[in-house]
C-alpha positions in Angstrom: 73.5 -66.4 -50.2 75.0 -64.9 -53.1 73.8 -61.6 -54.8 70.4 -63.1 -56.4 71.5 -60.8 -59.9 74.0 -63.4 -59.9 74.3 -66.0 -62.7 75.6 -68.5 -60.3 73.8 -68.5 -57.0 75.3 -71.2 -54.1 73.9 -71.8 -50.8 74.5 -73.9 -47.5 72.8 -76.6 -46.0 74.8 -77.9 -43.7 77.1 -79.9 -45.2 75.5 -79.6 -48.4 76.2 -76.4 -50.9 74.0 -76.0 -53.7 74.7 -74.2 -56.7 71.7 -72.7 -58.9 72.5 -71.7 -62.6 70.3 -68.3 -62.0 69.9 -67.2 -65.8 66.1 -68.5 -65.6 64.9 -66.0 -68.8 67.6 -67.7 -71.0 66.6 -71.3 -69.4 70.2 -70.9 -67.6 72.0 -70.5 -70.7 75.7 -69.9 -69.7 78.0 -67.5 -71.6 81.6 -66.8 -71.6 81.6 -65.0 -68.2 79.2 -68.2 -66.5 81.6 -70.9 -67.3 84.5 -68.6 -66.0 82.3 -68.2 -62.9 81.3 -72.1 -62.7 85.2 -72.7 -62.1 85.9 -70.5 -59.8 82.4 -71.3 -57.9 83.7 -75.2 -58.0 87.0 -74.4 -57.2 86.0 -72.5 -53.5 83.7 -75.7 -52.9 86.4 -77.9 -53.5 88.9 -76.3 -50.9 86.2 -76.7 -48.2 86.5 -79.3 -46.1 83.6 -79.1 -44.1 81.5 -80.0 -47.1 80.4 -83.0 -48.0 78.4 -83.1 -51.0 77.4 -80.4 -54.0 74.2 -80.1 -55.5 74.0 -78.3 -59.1 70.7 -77.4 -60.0 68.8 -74.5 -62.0 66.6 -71.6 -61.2 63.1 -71.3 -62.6 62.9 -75.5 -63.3 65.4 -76.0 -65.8 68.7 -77.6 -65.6 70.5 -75.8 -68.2 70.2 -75.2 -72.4 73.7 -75.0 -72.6 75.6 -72.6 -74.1 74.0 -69.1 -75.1 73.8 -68.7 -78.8 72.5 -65.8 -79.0 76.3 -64.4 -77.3 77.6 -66.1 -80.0 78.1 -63.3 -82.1 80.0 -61.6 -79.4 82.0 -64.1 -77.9 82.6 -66.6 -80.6 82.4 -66.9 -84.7 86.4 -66.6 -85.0 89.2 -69.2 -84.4 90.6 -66.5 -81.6 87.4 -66.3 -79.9 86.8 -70.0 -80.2 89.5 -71.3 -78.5 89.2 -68.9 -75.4 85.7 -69.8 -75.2 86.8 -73.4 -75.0 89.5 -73.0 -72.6 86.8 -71.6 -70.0 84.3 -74.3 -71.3 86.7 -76.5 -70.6 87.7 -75.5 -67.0 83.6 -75.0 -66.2 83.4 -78.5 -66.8 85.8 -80.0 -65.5 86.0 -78.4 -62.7 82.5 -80.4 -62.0 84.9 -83.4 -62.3 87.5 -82.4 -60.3 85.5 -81.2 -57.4 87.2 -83.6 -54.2 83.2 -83.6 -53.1 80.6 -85.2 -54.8 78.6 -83.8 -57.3 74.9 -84.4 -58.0 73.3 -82.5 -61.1 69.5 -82.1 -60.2 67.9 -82.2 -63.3 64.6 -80.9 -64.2 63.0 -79.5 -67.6 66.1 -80.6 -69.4 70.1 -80.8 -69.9 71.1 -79.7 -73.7 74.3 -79.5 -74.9 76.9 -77.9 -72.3 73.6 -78.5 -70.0 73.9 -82.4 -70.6 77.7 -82.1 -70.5 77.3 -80.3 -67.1 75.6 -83.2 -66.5 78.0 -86.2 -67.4 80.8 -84.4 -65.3 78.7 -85.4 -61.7 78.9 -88.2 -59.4 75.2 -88.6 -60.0 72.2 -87.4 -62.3 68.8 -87.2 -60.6 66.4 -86.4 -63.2 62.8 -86.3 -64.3 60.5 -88.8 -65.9 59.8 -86.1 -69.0 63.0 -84.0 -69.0 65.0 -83.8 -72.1 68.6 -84.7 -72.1 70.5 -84.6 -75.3 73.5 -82.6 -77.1 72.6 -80.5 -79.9 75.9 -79.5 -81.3 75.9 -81.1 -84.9 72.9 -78.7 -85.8 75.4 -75.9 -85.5 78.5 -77.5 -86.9 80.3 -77.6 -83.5 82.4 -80.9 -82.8 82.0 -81.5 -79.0 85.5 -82.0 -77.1 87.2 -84.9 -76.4 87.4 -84.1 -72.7 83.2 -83.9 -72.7 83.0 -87.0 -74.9 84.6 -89.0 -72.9 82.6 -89.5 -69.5 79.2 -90.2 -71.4 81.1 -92.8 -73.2 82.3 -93.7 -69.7 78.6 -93.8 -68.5 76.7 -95.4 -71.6 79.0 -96.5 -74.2 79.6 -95.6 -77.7 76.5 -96.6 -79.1 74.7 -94.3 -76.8 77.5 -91.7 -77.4 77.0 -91.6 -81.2 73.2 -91.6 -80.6 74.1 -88.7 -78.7 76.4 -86.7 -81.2 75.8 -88.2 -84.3 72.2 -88.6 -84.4 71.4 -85.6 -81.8 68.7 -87.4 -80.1 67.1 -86.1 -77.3 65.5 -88.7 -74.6 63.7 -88.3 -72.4 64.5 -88.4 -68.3 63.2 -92.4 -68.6 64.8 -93.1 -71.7 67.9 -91.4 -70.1 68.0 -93.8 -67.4 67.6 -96.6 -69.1 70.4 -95.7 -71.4 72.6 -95.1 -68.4 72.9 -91.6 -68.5 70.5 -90.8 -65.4 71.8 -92.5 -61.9 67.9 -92.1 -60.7 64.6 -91.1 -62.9 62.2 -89.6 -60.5 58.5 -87.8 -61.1 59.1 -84.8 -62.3 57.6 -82.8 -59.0 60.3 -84.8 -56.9 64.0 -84.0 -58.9 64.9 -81.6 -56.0 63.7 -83.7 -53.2 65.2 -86.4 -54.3 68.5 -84.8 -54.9 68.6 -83.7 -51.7 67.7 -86.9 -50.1 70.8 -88.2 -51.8 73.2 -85.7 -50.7 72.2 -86.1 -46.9 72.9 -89.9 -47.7 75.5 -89.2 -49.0 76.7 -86.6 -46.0 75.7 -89.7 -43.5 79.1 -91.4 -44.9 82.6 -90.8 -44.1 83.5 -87.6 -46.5 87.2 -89.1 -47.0 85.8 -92.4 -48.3 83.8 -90.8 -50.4 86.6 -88.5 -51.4 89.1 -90.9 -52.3 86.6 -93.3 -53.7 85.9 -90.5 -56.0 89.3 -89.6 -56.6 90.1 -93.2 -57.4 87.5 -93.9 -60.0 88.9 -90.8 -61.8 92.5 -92.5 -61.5 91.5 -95.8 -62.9 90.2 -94.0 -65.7 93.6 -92.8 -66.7 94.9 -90.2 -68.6 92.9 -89.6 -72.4 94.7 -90.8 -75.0 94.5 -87.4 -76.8 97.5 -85.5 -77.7 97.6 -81.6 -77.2 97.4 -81.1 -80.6 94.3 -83.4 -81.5 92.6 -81.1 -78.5 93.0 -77.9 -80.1 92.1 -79.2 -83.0 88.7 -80.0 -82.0 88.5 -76.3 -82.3 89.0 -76.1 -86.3 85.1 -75.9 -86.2 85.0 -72.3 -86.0 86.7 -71.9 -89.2 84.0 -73.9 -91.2 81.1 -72.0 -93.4 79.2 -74.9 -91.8 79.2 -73.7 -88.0 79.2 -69.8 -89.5 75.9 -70.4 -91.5 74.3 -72.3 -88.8 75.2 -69.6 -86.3 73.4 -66.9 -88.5 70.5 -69.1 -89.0 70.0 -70.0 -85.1 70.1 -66.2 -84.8 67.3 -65.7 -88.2 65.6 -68.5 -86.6 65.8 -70.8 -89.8 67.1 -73.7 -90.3 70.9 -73.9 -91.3 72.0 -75.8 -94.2 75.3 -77.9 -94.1 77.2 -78.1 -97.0 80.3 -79.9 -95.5 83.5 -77.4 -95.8 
């Protein structure tokens, strides 16, 4: 076991690691420094072979809130900022996704924002009948990246996607499922039971099946058909006054007013 002061905590069992977001007083929030450590926790998991399935999970019965406004003002607010901040967003996540094991997100409480988009980058979503799973960037002014876009529209579609971004609605762990974003809806008292039951299933199976199998689906997918520029560009948001005022007014707790510029 890691140090437990840790903001990412991972354990064995067997041949199953699980990895606990471990910021429980911030309902596992992650800042710059926990996305950078995501990756690099991902990244160990994936050069061992002797694993055969990852569990993601959070301490203190919630998935994850996302990212940590409240580091905003430290970590991002300028163009500079931004675009670091997104580069290790960027690798967090998708080092989720390019994990040769798979991944199951053990969802409890609720998945907002990054937390949903830590989500959509598993194999599988075990989740509760009364969690809340939705992505809250539009009331900040924050346009969410291509490369996060892409796999709920790969799970649910685009109607579900703009329900999603546009609308920022927030289901609930059954309405989840049934829109395809959950692989299993559970009671709420049985997310981590279940989870686990599914990585020993899982573990039962041959791990290079599993591995290519999971290598292939991410083949067939293809490349996105997003051009370098179009990518970075997805971080013009932190030069609006939109995604400024809202900042200051998640931090006054008010509500932000969008004036479109």
């Amino acid at each position: 076991m890691a140090d437990t002061a840790s903001p990412i905590l991972t354990r064995r069992e067997g041949p199953i690691a699980i990895v606990v977001f471990n910021r429980p007083e911030r309902r596992n929030a992650f800042n710059l420094a926990m996305w950078r450590e995501l990756a690099e926790t991902m990244r160990r998991l994936d050069a061992d072979l002797e694993l055969r399935a990852v569990i993601l999970e959070g301490a203190g019965g919630y998935f994850s809130a996302g990212a940590d406004i409240s580091s905003f003002a430290a970590e991002r607010g300028s163009r500079a900022q931004e675009d670091v901040y997104a580069a290790a967003l960027h690798d967090g996540m998708q080092s989720i996704r390019l994990c040769r094991h798979p991944v199951i997100a053990a969802i409890e409480g609720g998945a907002i924002g990054g937390g949903a988009g830590i989500a959509t980058m598993c194999d599988f979503r075990v989740g509760g009948e009364s969690i809340r799973f939705g992505i809250t960037a539009r009331n900040l002014g924050i346009w969410y990246p291509y490369a996060e876009i892409d796999p709920i529209i790969q799970l649910a579609g685009t109607g579900v996607a703009a329900e999603l971004l546009i609308e920022g609605r927030i289901f609930t762990g059954r309405e989840a499922y049934e829109k395809g974003l959950l692989s299993r809806v559970v009671p709420d008292a049985e997310v981590l039971s279940a989870a686990r039951a599914l990585a020993r299933h899982i573990a039962e199976g041959s791990p290079l099946a599993a591995r290519f199998h999971k290598a292939a689906i991410r083949k067939l997918r293809g490349p996105l058909p997003i051009t370098p520029e179009e990518e970075q560009a997805a971080n013009d948001f932190a030069d609006t006054e939109d995604f400024k005022n809202a900042a200051r007014a998640f931090l006054e707790k008010r509500k932000p007013h969008f004036e479109g510029r």
